[in-house]
DSSP file (Angstrom, degrees, kcal/mol; ACC not computed):
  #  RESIDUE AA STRUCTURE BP1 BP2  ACC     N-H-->O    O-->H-N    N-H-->O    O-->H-N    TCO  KAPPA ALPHA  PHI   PSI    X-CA   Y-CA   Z-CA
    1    1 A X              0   0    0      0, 0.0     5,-0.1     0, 0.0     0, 0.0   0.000 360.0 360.0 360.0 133.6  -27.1    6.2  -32.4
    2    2 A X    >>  -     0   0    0      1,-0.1     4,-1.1     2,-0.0     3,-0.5   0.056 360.0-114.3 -62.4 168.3  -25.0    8.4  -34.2
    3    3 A X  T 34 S+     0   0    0      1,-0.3     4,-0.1     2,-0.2    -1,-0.1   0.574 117.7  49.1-101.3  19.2  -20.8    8.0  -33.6
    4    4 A X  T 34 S+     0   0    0      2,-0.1    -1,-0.3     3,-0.1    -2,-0.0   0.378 109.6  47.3-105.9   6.4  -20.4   11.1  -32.2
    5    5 A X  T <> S+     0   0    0     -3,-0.5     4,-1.6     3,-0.1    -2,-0.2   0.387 113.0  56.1-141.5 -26.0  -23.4   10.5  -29.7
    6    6 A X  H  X S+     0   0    0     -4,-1.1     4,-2.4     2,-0.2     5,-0.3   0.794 106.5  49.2 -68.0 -55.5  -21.5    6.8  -29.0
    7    7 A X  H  4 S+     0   0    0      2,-0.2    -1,-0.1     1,-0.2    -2,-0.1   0.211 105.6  51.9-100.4  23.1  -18.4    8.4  -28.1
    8    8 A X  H  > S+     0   0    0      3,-0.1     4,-5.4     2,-0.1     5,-0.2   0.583 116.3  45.1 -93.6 -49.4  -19.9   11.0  -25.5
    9    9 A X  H  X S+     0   0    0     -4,-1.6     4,-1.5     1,-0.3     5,-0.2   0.901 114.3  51.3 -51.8 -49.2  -21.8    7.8  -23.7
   10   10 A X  H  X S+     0   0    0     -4,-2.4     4,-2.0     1,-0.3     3,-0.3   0.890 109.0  45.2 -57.1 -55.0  -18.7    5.9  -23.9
   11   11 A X  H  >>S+     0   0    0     -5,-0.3     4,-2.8     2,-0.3     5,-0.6   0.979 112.2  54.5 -29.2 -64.4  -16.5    8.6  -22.3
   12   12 A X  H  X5S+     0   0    0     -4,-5.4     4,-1.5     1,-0.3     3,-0.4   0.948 108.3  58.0 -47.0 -47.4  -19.3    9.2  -19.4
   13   13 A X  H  X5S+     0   0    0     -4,-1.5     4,-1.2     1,-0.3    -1,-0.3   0.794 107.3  34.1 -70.1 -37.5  -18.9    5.9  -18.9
   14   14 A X  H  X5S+     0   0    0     -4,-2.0     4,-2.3    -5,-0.2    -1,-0.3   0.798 114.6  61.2 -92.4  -7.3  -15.4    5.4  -18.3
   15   15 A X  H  X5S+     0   0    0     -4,-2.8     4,-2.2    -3,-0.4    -2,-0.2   0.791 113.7  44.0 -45.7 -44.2  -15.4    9.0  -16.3
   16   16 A X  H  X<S+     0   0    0     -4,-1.5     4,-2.9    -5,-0.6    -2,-0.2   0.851 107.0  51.9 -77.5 -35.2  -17.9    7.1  -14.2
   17   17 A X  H  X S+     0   0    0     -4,-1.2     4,-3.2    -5,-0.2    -2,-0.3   0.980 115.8  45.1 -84.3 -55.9  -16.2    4.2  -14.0
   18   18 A X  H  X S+     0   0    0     -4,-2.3     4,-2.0     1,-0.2    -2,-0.2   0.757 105.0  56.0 -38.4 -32.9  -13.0    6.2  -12.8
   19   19 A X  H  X S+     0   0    0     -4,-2.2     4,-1.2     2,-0.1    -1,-0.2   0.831 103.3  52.0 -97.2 -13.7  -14.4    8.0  -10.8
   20   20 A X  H  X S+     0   0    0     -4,-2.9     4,-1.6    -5,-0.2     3,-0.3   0.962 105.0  69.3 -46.8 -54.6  -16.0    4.7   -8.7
   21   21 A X  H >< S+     0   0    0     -4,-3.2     3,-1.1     1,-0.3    -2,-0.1   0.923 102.8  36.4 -34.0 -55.3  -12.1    3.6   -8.7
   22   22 A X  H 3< S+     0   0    0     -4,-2.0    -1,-0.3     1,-0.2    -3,-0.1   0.911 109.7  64.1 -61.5 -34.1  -11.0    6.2   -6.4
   23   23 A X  H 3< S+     0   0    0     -4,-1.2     2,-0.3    -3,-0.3    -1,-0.2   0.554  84.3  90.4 -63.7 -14.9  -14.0    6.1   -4.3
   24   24 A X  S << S-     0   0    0     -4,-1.6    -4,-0.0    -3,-1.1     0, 0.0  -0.662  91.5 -91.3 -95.9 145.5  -13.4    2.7   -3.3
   25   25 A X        -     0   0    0     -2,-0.3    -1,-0.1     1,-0.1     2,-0.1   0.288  50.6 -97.8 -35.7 161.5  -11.2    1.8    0.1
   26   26 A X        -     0   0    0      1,-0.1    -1,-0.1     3,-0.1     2,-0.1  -0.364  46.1-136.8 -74.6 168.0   -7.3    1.3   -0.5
   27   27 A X     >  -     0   0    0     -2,-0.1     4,-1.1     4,-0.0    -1,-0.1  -0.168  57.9  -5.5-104.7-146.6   -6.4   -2.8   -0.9
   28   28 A X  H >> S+     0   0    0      2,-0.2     3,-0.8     1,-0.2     4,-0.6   0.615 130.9   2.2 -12.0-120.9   -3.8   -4.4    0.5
   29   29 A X  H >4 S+     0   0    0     46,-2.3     3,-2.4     1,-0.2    -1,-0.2   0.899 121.9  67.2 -27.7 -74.7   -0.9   -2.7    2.4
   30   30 A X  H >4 S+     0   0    0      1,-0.3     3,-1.4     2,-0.1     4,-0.3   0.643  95.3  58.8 -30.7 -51.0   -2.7    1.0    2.0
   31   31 A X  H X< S+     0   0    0     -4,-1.1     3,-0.5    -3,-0.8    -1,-0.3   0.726 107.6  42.9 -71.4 -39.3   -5.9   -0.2    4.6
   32   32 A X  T << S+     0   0    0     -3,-2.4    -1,-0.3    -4,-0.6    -2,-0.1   0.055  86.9 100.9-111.5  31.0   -3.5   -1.1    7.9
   33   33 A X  T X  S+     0   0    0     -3,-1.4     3,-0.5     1,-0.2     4,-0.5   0.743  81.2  61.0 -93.8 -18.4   -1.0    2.8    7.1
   34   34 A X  G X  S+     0   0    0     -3,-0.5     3,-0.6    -4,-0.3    -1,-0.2   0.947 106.4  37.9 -75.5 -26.9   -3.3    4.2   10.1
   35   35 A X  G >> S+     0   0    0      1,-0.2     3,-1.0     2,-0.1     4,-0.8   0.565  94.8  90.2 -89.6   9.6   -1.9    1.5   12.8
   36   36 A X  G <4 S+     0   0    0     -3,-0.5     4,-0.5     1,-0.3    -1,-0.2   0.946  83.9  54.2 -50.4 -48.9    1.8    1.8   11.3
   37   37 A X  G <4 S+     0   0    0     -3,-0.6    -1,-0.3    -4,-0.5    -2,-0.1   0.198  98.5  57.4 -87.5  31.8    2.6    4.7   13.8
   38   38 A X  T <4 S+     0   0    0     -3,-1.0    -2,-0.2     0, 0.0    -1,-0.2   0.572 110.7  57.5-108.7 -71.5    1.5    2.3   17.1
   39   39 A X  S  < S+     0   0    0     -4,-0.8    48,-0.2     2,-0.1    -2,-0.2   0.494  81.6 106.3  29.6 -65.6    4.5    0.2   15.2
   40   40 A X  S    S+     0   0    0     -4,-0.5    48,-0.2     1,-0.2     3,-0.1   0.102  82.7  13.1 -73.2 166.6    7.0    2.7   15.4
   41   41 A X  S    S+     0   0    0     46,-3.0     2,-0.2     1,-0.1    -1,-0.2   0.878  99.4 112.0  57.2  32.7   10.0    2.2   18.0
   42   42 A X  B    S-A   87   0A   0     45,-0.6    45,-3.5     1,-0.2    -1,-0.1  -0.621  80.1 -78.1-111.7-171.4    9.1   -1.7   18.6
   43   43 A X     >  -     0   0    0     -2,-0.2     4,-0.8    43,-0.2    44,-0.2   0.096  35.8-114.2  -4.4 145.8   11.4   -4.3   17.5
   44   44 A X  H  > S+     0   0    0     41,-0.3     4,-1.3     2,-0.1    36,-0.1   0.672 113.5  47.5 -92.3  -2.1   11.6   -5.3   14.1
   45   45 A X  H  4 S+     0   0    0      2,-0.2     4,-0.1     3,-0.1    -1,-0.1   0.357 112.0  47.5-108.9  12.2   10.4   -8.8   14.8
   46   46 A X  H >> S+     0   0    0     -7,-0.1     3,-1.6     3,-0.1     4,-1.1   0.880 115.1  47.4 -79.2 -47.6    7.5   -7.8   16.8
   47   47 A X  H 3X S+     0   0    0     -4,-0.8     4,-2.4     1,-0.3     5,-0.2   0.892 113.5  50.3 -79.3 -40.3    6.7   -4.9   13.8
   48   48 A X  H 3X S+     0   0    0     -4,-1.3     4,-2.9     1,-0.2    -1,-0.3   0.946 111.9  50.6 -54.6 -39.6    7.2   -8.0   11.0
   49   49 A X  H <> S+     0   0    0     -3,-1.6     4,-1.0     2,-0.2    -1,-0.2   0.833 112.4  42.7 -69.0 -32.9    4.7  -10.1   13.3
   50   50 A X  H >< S+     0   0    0     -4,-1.1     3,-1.8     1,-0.2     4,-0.4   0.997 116.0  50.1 -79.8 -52.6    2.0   -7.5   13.5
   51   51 A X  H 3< S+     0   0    0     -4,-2.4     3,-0.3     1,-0.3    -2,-0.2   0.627 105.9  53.8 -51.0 -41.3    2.4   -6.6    9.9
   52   52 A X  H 3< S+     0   0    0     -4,-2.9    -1,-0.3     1,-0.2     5,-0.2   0.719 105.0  52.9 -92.0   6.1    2.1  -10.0    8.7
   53   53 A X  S << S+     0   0    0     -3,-1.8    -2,-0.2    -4,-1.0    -1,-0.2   0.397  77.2 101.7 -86.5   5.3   -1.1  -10.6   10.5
   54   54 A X  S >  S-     0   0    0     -4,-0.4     3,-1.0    -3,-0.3     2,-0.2  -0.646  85.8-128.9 -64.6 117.3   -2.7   -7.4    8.9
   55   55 A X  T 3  S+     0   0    0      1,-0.3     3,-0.1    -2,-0.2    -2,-0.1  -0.496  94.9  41.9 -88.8 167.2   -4.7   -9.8    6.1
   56   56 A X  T 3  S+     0   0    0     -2,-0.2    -1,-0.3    -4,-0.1     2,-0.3   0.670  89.2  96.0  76.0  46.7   -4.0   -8.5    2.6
   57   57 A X    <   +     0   0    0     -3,-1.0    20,-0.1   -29,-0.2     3,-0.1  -0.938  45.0 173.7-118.3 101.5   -0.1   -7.8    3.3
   58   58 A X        +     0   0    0     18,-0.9     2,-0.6     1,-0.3    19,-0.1   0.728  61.8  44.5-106.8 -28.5    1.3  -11.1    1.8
   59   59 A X  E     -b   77   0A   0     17,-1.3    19,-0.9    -8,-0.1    -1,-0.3  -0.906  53.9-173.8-138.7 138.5    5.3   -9.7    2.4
   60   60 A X  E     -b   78   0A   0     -2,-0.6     2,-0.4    17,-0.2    19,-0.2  -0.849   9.3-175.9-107.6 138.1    7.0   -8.1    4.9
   61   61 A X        -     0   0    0     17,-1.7     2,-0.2    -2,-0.3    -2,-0.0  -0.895   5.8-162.7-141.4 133.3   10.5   -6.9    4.3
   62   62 A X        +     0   0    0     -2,-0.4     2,-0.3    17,-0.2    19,-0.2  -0.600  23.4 140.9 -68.0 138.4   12.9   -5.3    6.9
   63   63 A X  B     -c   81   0A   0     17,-1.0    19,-5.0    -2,-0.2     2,-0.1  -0.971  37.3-114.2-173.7 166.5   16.0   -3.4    6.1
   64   64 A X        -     0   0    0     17,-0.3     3,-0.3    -2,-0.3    19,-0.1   0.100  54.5 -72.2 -77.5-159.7   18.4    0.0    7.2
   65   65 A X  S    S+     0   0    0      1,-0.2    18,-0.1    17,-0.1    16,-0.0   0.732 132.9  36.6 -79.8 -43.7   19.3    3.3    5.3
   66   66 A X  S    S+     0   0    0      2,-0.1     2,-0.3     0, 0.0    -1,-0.2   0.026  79.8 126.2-133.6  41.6   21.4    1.6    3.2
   67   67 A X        -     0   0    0     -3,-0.3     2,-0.3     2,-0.0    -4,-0.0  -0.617  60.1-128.4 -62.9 133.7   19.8   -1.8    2.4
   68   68 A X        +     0   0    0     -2,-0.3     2,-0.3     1,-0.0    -2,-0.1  -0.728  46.3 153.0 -95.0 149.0   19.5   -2.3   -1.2
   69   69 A X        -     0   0    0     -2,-0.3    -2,-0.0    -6,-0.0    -6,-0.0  -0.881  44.2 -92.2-165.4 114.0   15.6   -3.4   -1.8
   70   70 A X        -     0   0    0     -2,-0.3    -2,-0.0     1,-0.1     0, 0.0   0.184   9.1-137.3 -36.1 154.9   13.7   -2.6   -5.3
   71   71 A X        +     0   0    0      2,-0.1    -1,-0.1     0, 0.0     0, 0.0   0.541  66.4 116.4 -88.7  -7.3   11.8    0.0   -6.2
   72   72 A X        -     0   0    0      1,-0.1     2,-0.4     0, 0.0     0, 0.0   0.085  63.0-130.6 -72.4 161.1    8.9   -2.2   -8.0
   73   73 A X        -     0   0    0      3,-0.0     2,-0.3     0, 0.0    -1,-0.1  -0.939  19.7-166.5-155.2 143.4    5.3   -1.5   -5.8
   74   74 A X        -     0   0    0     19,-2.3    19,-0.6    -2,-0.4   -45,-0.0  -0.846  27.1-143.2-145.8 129.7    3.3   -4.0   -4.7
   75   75 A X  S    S+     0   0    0     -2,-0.3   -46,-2.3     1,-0.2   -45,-0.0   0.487 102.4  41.7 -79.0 -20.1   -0.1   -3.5   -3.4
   76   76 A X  S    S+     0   0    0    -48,-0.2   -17,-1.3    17,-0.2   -18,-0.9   0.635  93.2  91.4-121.8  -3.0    0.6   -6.6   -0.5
   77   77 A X  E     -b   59   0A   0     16,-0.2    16,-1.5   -20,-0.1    -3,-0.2  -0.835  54.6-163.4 -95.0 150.7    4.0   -5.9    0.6
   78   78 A X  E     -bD  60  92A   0    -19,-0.9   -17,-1.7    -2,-0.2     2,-0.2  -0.744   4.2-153.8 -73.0 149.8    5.2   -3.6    3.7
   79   79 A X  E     - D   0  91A   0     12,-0.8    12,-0.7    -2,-0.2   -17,-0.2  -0.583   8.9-173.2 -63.7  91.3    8.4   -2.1    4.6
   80   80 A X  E     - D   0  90A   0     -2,-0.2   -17,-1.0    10,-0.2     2,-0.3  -0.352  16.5-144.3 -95.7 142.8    9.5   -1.3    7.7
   81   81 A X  E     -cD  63  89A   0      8,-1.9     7,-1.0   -19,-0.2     8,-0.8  -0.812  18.5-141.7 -93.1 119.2   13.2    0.8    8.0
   82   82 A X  E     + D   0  87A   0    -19,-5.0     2,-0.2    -2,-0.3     5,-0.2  -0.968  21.2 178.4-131.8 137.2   15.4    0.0   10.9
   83   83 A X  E >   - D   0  86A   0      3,-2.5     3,-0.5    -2,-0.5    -2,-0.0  -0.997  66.0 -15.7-121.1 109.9   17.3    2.3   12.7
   84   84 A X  T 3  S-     0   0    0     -2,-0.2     3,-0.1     1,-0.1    -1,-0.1   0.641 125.8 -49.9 -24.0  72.7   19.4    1.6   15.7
   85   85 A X  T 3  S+     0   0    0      1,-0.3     2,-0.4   -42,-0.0   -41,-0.3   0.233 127.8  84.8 110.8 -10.6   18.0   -1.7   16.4
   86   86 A X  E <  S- D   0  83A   0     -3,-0.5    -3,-2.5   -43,-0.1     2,-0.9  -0.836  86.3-105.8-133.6 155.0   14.2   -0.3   16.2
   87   87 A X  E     +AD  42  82A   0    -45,-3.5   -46,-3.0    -2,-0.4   -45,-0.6  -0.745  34.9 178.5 -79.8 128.9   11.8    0.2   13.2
   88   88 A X  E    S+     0   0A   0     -7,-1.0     2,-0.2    -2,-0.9    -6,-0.1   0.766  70.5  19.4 -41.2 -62.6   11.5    4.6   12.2
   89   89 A X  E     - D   0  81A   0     -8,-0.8    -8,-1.9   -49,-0.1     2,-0.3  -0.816  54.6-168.4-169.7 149.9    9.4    3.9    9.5
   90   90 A X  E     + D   0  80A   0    -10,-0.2     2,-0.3    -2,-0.2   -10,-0.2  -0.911  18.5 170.7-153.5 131.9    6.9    1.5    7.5
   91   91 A X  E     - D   0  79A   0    -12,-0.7   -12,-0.8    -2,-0.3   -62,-0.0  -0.980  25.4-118.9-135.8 156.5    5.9    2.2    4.2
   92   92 A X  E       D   0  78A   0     -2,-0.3   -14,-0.2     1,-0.2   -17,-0.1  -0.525 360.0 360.0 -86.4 173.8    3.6   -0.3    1.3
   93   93 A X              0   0    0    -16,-1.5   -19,-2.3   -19,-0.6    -1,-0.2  -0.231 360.0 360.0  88.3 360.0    4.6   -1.4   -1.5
């Protein structure tokens, strides 16, 4: 094979290979964002308990508006936002 004829397959190939990537289901966290909003307005230690039986969600972490909590994303963690006394919001990573 010539090297210009090398580097087209190789290219298709990772084109190809990318474009499997997307096609495949989300992992961890991403897979349980449709049941989040049955979630919203519970508790936050019912929402922690449903969350952490969701299998590929390995940490759950709770917090306000003005918790401080990294920015780092994580394919297994959840976060749910609580706002007087009930969770608003749950988002991965």
């Amino acid at each position: 094979m010539t090297q210009k004829r090398l580097a087209l397959v190789f290219c298709c190939g990772l084109l190809t290979l990318a474009s499997t990537a997307q096609a495949q289901a989300p992992e961890g966290c991403a897979r349980h964002e449709a049941r989040f909003p049955a979630l919203l307005g519970k508790a936050p230690e019912e929402v922690r308990a449903a969350l952490q039986s969701m299998p590929g969600i390995n940490t759950v972490r709770m917090g306000g508006p003005t918790t401080p909590m990294t920015k780092d994303y994580r394919l297994d963690r959840a976060t749910g936002l609580i706002e007087n006394g009930v969770v608003t919001r749950i988002t991965c990573g």
